[in-house]
C-alpha positions as CSV (number, residue, x, y, z in Angstrom):
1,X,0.0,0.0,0.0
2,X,1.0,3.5,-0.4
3,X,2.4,5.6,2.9
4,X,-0.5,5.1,5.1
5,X,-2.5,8.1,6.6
6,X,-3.1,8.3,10.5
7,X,-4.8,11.0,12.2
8,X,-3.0,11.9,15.8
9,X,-5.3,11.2,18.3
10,X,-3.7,14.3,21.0
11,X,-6.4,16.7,20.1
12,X,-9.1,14.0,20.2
13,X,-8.4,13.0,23.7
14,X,-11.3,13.9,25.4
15,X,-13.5,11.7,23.5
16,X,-13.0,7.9,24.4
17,X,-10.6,5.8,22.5
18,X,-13.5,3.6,20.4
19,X,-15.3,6.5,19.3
20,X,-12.0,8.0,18.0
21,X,-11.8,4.5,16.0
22,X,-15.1,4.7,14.2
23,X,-14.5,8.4,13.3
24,X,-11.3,8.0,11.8
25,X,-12.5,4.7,9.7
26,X,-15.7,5.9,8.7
27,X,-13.6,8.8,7.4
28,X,-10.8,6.4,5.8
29,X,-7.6,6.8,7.9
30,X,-5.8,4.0,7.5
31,X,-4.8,4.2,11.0
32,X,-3.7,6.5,14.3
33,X,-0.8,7.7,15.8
34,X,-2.1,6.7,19.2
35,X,-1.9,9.7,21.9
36,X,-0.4,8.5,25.7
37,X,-2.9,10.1,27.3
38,X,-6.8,10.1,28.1
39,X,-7.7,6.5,27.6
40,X,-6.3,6.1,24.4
41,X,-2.8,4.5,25.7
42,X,-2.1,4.2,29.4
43,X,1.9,3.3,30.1
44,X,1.3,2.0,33.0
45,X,-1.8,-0.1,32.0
46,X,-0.3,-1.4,28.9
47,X,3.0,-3.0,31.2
48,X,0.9,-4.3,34.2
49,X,-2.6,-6.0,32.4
50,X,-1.3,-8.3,30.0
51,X,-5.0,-7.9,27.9
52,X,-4.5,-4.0,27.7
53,X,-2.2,-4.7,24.4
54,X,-4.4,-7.3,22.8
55,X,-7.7,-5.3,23.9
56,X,-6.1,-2.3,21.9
57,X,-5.4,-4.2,19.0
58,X,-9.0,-5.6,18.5
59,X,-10.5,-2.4,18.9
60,X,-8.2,-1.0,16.1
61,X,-8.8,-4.2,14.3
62,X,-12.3,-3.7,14.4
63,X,-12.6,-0.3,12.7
64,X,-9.9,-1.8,10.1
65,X,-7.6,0.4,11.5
66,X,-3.5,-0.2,12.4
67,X,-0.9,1.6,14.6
68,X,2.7,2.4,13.3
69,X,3.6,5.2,16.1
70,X,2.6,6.1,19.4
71,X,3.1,9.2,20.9
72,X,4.1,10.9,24.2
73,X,4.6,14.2,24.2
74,X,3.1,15.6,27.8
75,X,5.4,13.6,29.6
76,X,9.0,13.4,27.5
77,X,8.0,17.6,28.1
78,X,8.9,17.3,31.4
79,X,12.0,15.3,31.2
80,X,14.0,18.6,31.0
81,X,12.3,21.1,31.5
82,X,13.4,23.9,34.0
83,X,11.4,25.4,35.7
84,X,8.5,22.8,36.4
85,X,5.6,24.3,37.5
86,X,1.6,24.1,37.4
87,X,1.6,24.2,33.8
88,X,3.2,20.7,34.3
89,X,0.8,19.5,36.7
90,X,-2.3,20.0,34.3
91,X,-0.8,18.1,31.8
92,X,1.1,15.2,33.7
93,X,-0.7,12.4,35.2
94,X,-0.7,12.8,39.0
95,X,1.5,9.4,39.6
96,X,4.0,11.7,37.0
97,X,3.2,14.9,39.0
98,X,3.5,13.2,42.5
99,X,4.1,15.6,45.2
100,X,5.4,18.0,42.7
101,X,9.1,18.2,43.5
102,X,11.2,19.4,40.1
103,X,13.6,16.9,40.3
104,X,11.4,13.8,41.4
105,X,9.0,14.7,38.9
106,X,11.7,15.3,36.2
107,X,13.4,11.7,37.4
108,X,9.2,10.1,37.2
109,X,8.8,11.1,33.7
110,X,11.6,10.2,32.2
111,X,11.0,6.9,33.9
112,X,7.7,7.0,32.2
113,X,9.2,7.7,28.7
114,X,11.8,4.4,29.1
115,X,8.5,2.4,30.0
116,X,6.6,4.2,26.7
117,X,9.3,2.6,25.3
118,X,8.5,-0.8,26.3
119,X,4.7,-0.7,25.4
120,X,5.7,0.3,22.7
121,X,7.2,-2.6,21.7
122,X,4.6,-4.5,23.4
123,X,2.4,-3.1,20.8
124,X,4.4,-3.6,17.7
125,X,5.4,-0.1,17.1
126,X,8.9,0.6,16.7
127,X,8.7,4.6,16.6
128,X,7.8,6.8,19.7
129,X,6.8,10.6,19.0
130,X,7.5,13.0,21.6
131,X,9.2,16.3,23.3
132,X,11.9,16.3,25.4
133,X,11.9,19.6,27.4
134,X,14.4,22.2,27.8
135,X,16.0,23.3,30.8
136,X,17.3,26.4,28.4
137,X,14.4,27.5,26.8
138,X,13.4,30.4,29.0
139,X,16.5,32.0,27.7
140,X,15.6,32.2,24.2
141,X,14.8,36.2,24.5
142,X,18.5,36.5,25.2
143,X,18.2,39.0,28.2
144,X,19.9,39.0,30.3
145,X,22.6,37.9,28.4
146,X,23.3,34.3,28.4
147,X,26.7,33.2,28.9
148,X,27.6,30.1,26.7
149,X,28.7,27.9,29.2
150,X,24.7,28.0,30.4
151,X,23.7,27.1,27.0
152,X,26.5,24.4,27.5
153,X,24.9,22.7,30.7
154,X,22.0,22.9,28.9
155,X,22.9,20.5,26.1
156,X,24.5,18.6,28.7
157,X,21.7,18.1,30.8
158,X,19.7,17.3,27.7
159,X,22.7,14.8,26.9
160,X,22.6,13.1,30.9
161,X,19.0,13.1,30.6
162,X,18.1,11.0,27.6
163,X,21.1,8.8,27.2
164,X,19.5,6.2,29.7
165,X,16.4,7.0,28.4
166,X,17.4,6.1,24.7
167,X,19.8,3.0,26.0
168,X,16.2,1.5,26.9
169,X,15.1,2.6,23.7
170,X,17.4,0.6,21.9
171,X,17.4,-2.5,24.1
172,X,13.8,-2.5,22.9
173,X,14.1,-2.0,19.1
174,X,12.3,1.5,19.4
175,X,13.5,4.7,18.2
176,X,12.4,7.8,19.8
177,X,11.3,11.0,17.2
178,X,11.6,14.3,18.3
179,X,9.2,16.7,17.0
180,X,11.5,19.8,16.6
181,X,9.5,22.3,18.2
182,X,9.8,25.6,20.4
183,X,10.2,25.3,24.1
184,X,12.0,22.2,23.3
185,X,15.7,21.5,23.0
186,X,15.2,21.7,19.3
187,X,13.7,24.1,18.0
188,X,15.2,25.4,15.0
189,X,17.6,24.0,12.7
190,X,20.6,24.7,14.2
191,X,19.4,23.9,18.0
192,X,18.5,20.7,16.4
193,X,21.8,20.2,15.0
194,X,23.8,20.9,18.8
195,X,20.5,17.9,20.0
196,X,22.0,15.9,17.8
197,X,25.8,16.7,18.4
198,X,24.7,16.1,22.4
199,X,24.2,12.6,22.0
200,X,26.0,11.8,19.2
201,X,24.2,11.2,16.8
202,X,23.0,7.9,17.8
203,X,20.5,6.3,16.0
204,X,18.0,6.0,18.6
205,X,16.9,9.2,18.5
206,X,15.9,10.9,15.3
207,X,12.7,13.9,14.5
208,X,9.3,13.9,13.7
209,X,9.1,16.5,10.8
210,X,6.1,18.8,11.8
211,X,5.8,21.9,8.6
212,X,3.7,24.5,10.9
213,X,6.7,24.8,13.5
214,X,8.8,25.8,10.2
215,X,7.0,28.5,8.5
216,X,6.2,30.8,11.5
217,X,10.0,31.3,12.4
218,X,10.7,31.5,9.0
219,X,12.8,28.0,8.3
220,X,12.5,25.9,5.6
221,X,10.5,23.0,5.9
222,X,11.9,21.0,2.4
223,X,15.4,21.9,3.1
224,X,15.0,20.4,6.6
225,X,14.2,17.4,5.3
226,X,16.9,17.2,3.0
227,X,19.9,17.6,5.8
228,X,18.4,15.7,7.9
229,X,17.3,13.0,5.8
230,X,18.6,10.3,7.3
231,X,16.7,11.6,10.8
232,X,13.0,11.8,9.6
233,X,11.7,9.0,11.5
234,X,8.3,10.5,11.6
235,X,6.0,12.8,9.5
236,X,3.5,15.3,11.0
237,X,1.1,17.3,8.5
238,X,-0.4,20.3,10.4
239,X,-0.3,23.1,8.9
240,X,0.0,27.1,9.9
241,X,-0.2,30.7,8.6
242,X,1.5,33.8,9.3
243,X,-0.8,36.6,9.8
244,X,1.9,39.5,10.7
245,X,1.6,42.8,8.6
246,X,-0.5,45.4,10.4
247,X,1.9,47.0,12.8
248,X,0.2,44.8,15.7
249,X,0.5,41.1,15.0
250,X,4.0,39.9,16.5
251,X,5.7,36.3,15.7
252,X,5.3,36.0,19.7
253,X,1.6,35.7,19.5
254,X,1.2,38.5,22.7
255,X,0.1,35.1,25.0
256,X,-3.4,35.1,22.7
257,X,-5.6,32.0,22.7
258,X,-5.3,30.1,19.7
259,X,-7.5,31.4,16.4
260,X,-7.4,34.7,18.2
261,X,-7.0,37.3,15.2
262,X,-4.6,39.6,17.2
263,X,-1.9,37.0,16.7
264,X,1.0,36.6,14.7
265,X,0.4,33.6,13.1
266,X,-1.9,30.2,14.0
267,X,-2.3,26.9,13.0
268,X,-5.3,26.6,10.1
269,X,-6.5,23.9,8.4
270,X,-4.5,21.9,6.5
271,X,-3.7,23.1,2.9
272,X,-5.5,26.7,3.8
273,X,-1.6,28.0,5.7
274,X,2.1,28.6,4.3
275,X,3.6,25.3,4.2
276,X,5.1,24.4,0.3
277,X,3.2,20.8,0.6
278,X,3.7,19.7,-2.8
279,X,7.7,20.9,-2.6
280,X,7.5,19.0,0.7
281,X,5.9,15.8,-0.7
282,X,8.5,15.8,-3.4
283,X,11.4,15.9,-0.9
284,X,9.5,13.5,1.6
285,X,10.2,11.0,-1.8
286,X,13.1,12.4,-3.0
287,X,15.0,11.3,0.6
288,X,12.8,7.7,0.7
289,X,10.8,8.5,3.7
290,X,7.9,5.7,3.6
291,X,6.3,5.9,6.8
292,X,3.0,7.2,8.2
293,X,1.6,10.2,7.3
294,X,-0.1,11.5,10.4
295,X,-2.6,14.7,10.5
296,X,-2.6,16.9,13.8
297,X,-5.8,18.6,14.4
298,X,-5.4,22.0,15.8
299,X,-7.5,24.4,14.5
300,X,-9.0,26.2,16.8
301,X,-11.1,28.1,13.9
302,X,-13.0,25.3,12.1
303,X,-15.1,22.0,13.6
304,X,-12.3,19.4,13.8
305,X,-15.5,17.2,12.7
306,X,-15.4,18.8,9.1
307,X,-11.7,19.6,9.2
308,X,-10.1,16.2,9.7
309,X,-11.8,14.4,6.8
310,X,-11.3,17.5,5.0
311,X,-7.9,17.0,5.5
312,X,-7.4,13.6,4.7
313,X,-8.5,14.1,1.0
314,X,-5.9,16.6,0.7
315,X,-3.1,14.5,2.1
316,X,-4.2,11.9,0.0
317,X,-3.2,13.6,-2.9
318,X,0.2,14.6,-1.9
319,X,0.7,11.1,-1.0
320,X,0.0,10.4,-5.0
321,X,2.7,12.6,-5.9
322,X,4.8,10.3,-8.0
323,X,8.8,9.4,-6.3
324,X,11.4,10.8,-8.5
325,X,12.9,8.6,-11.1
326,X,16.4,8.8,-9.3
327,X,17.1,8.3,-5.8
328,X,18.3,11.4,-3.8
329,X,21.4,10.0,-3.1
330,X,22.5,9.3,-7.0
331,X,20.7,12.6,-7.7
332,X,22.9,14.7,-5.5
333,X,26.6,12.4,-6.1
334,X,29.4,14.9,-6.7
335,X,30.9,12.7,-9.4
């Protein structure tokens, strides 16, 4: 079959896991990236019952649906991040959020993301989605000035952080992809290559390639994916539009709610923002990507019940897009 089309089941969290099924097949999704969270896929469940996996699998099963990634991205956020505070407690699990120390719940997650791992496998996935936090994020505005041996630690505690986290990773067979995003330790292109640097380059951990995050800090989404081709363990298609112009509308978004027109940019329906899909599709099969395709729901604008179907038939026909007649590789040789 062609890459197969999930729909990321974060933003449909509050509804229970079966209903999300018969939406997405009704709609034709060939399958989900299954969200950690709500009761869509419980860690903690899925190592202690053995018929949590099996259950799962016949649900999915019975919509005609399958499962290539899972995805935790609540918890890997709070693996690093500095500070930790109730923005982290109303999104972590309260076993996660415990008596709200820093360090024990930094030291909880990341216990929590080494177990993700092993559902994972449990389930038959061999690709975890996530974040992974950022001690050094709050320093991003650059005042005061930050001396470079803070940005230093900060790789390093990245580095100290997810090394054990990624050895369990591999004892598994799992690879962990890290949606470059802000407020992570990648962000950009070159935070992502210092992530990489950090833990050299090991294969366990590679990127889920998310457009929106690109266009609104003005980075190219197609050249991403050809540096970092060998690193796109992952696809995201969500798209997002800059709306700056009027004198008012800042990049920063002025700590607006989503679909607020006072912002700087949002994320819109997919194929309706600034992301070069086709140019993107191309390079997706010009570098041999053939995993999932998964759609993120997140605008706040339009009825995710109309959106996400809407969405699919676009997708569908960037997935159509024919793969070059020469492989990247031989395309680009310097001979």
């Amino acid at each position: 079959m062609p890459r197969p089309i999930t729909l990321f089941t974060g933003q449909w969290a509050d509804l229970p896991f079966e209903e999300v099924c018969r939406l997405a097949s009704e709609w034709g999704y060939d399958g989900l990236e299954i969200a950690c969270w709500g009761d869509h896929f419980e860690v903690d469940k899925a190592l202690a019952d053995e018929s949590y996996v099996p259950r799962k699998l016949e649900t999915l099963e019975k919509h005609n649906l399958k499962v290539w990634t899972i995805s935790n991205h609540l918890v890997g956020q709070a693996v690093c991040d500095d500070p930790i505070d109730e923005r982290h407690q109303g999104i972590l699990p309260a076993r996660i959020w415990g008596d709200g120390s820093p360090e024990g719940v930094r030291q909880r997650a990341a216990e929590e993301i080494k177990d993700t791992a092993r559902a994972a496998a449990k389930l038959g996935v061999n690709t975890v989605v996530g974040f992974t936090g950022s001690s050094i994020w709050h320093t991003v505005a650059m005042f005061p000035p930050v001396p470079e041996s803070m940005i230093e630690r900060g790789y390093q505690d990245f580095a100290d952080r997810w090394n054990p986290i990624l050895d369990v990773f591999d004892e598994v067979g799992v690879r962990f992809a890290h949606e470059v995003h802000p407020s992570e330790i990648a962000y950009d292109y070159w935070t992502t290559v210092r992530a990489l640097e950090a833990i050299g380059h090991r294969p366990a951990f590679g990127l889920n390639w998310d457009p929106s995050h690109f266009v609104w800090q003005d980075l190219d989404p197609v050249g991403f994916l050809f540096d970092f081709k060998d690193r796109i363990y992952h696809v995201d298609c969500k798209d997002a539009k800059v709306r700056t112009g009027n004198g008012r509308r800042g990049r920063m978004s002025s700590h607006l709610p989503w679909a607020d027109l006072r912002r700087g940019w949002d994320f819109i329906s997919t194929g309706h923002g600034d992301v070069p899909w086709e140019d993107s599709f191309r390079a997706l099969n010009a570098i041999g990507y053939d995993g999932p395709i998964s759609i993120e729901w997140e605008d706040a604008g339009m009825d995710r019940l109309l959106g996400a179907p809407e969405a699919l038939s676009f997708v569908r026909k960037l997935v159509a897009i024919e793969p070059p007649a020469v492989a990247f590789d031989a395309a680009f040789s310097s001979d």
